[in-house]
C-alpha positions in Angstrom: 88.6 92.7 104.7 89.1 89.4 103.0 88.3 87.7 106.0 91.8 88.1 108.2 91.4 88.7 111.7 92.9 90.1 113.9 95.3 87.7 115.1 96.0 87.5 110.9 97.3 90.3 110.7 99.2 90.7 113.5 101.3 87.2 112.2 101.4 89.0 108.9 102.9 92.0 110.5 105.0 90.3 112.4 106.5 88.4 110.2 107.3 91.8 107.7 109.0 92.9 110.8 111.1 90.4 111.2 112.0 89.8 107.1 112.3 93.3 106.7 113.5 94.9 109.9 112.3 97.9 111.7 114.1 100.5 110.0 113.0 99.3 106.4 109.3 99.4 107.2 109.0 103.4 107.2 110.5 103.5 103.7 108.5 100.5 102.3 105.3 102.0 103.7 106.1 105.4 102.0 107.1 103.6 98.8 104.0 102.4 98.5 101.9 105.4 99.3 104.0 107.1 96.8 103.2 104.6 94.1 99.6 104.8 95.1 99.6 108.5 94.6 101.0 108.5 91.2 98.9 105.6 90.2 95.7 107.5 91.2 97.0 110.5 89.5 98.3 108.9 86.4 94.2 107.8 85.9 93.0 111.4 86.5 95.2 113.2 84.2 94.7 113.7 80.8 96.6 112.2 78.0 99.9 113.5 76.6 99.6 114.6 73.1 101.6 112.8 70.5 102.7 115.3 68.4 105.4 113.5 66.4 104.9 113.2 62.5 104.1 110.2 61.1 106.2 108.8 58.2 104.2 107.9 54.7 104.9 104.8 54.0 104.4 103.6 50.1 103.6 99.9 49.9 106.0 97.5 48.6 104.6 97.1 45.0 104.5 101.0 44.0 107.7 102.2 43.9 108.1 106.3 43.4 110.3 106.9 40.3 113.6 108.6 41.1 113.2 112.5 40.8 115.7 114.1 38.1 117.2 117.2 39.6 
């Protein structure tokens, strides 16, 4: 696992402890499983469908005549 140890990750832990505090952790952790679990979903679901209509657009060198009502 990218070559840390043991003793690694204990420092690393450790030191999250000690930056974070011990009643932050729990609601870090589940932040991230969260995000995990919508990013994993977001790649398994299919695509909304755009269903908005798309303008015409005339290019600038033919203009439309002005309609006579």
């Amino acid at each position: 696992m990218f070559g840390l140890g043991l003793t690694e990750l204990v420092i690393i832990l450790a030191i999250v402890l000690l930056f974070f505090g011990g009643r932050r952790i729990p609601e870090i952790s589940r932040g991230l499983g969260r995000s995990i679990r919508n990013f994993k979903k977001g790649l398994h679901e299919a695509d909304a469908i755009d269903i908005t209509p798309k303008k015409e657009e005339t290019p600038p060198d033919e203009k439309t005549p002005p309609q006579k009502s």
